[in-house]
Each structure stands twice: as structure tokens, then as C-alpha cells.
C-alpha positions as CSV (number, residue, x, y, z in Angstrom):
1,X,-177.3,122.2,-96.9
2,X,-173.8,122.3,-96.3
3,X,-172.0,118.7,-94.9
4,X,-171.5,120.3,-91.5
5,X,-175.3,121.3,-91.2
6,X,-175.9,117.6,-91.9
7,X,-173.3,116.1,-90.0
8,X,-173.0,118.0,-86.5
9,X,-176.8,117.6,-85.1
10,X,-175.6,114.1,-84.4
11,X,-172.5,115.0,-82.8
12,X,-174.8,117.4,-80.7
13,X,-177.2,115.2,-79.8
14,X,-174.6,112.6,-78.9
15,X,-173.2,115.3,-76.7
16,X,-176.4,116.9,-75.1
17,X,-177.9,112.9,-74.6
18,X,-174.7,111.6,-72.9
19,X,-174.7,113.3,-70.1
20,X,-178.1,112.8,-69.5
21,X,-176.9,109.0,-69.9
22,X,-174.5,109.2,-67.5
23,X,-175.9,111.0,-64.7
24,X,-178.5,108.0,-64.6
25,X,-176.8,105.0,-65.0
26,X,-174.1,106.6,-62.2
27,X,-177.2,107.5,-60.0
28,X,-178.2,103.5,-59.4
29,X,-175.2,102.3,-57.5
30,X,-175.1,105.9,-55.8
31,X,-178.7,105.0,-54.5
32,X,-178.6,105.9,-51.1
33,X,-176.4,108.9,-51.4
34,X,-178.5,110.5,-54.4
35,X,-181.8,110.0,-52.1
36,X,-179.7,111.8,-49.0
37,X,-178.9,114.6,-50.8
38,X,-182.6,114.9,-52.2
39,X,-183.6,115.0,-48.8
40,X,-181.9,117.6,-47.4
41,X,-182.9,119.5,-50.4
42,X,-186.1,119.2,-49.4
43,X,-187.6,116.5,-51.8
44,X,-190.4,114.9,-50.3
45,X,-190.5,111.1,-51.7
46,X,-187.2,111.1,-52.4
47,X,-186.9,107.2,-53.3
48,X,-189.7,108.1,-56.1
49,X,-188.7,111.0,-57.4
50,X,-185.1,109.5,-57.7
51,X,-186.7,106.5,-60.2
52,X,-188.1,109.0,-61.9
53,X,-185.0,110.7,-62.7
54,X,-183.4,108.1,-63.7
55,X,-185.9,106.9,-66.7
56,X,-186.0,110.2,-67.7
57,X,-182.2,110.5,-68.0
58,X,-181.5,107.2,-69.4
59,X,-184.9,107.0,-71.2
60,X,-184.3,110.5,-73.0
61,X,-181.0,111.0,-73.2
62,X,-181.0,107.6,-75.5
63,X,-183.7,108.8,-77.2
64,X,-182.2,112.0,-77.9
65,X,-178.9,109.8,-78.7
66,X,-180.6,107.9,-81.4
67,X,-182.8,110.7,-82.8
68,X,-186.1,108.7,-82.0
69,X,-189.0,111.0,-80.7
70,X,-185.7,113.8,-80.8
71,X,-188.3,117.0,-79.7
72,X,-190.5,115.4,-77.3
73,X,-186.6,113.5,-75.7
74,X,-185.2,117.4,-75.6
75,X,-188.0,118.9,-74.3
76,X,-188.4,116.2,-71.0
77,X,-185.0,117.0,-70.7
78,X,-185.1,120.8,-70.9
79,X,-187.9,120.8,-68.7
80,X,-186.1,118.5,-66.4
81,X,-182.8,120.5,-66.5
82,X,-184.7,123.6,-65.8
83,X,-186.6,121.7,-62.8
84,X,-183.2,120.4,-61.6
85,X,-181.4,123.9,-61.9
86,X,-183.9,125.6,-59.5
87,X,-184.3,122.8,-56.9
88,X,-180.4,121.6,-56.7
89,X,-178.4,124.6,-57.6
90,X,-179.7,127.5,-55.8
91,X,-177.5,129.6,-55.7
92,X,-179.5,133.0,-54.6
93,X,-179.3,131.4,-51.0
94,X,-175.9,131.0,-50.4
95,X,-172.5,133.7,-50.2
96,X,-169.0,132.7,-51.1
97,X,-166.9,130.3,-52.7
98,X,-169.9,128.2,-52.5
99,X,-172.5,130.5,-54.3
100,X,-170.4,130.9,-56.9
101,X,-170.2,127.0,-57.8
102,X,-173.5,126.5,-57.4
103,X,-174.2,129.4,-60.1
104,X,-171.9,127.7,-61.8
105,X,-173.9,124.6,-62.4
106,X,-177.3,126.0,-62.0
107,X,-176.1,128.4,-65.5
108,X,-174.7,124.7,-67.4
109,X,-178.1,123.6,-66.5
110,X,-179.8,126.5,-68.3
111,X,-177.3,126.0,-70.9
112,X,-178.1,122.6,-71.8
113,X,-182.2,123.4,-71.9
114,X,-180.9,126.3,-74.3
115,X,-179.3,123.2,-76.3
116,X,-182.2,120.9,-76.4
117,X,-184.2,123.7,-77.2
118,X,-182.2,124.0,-80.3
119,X,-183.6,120.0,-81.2
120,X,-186.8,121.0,-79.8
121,X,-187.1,123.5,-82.8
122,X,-185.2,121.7,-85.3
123,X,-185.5,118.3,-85.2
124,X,-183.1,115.7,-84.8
125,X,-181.4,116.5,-88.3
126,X,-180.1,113.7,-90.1
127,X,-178.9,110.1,-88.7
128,X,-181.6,109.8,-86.4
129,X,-184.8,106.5,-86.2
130,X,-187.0,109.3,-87.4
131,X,-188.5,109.6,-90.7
132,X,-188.0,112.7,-93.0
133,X,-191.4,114.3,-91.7
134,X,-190.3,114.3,-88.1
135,X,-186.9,115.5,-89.0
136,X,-188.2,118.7,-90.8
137,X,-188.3,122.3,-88.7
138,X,-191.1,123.2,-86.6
139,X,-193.1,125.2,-88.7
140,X,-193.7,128.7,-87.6
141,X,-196.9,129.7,-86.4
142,X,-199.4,132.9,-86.7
């Protein structure tokens, strides 16, 4: 295994957990605005759901940081991206300027789930709270 191959799954992680990170922590003081725009996007118990989202992305996202429970962290997070994408960012139903930004970020969602799908299937790699079991490759199946 070559030093990069050991090295740069932490730098990813790092990368793919801290915006996760920081979307949630941002998300408390922006309370009531966060809940406003769930609502008009049609989230019913918005207050709830917005809790929600924040464990997950603080939860997670340090998880996936520190490389403890790396798979199960990246795929919450997938899912949730993927979730998040589709209710937030759809772009389908607009025209302009404005369908175009909204692509925008409902693609760097999919694009981060593609990420953590990466830890999902490889593990943490080294640096992480795991042990050396947890940090091997999924095994392949049938």
C-alpha cells in the first residue's frame, strides 16, 4: 500500500464529514429560517425533522471525521444527502437561471453520496477509532 493510499482516506473523510459538520452546527442559530424554508418545501413537522437533521449532520459527519462506525456514518449521510437532494433541490420544476442552480446543488449532493459510498465500501482506512477488522474492505459477495 503506497503512503498516499494510507494517508488520503483521512483527508477525505475530514473533507466529506466537515461539511456535514457545518451545515449543522450553522443550522441552530438559523432555527427559524431553516424551519421556514422546510415549510414551504413542503415538510410537514418541520421543527422535528429539523432536529433530526441536525444529529445526523453533526452526529455523522464527526463520526465519519474520526473514522468511528466510518460505513454505517457514510451511509446515514448518503442516504441523507440523497433524501435532501430530491426534497430541497428540485430542479425538474423550475426554468431559468434558477433551474440551473438548483441542479447545481442537487448534482454536489449526489456527488457527495458517490463519496461516502467510497467509505461505505472501503472503510475508514487508516487513522480512524476503528480497529483493523472494521477497517478492512467489504468483502464481495456471491
Amino acid at each position: 500500500m503506497t503512503a498516499m493510499q494510507q494517508n488520503l482516506p483521512v483527508v477525505g473523510r475530514f473533507l466529506l464529514g466537515l461539511i456535514f459538520v457545518l451545515s449543522g452546527i450553522f443550522k441552530i442559530p438559523g432555527w427559524e429560517n431553516t424551519i421556514g424554508f422546510m415549510a414551504a418545501k413542503g415538510v410537514p413537522l418541520a421543527p422535528l425533522f429539523l432536529l433530526g437533521a441536525i444529529v445526523v449532520e453533526i452526529g455523522a459527519g464527526t463520526a465519519l471525521i474520526a473514522g468511528y462506525r466510518a460505513r454505517l456514518a457514510a451511509a446515514a449521510l448518503a442516504a441523507f444527502s440523497i433524501v435532501a437532494a430530491l426534497i430541497f433541490h428540485n430542479f425538474w420544476t423550475l426554468s431559468g437561471a434558477a433551474q440551473q442552480g438548483e441542479m447545481v446543488h442537487f448534482l454536489k449532493n449526489l456527488s457527495i453520496a458517490g463519496g461516502l459510498l467510497f467509505v461505505v465500501a472501503f472503510g475508514p482506512g487508516r487513522l480512524s477509532v476503528q480497529t483493523d477488522e472494521s477497517r478492512r474492505p467489504a468483502e464481495a459477495t456471491g
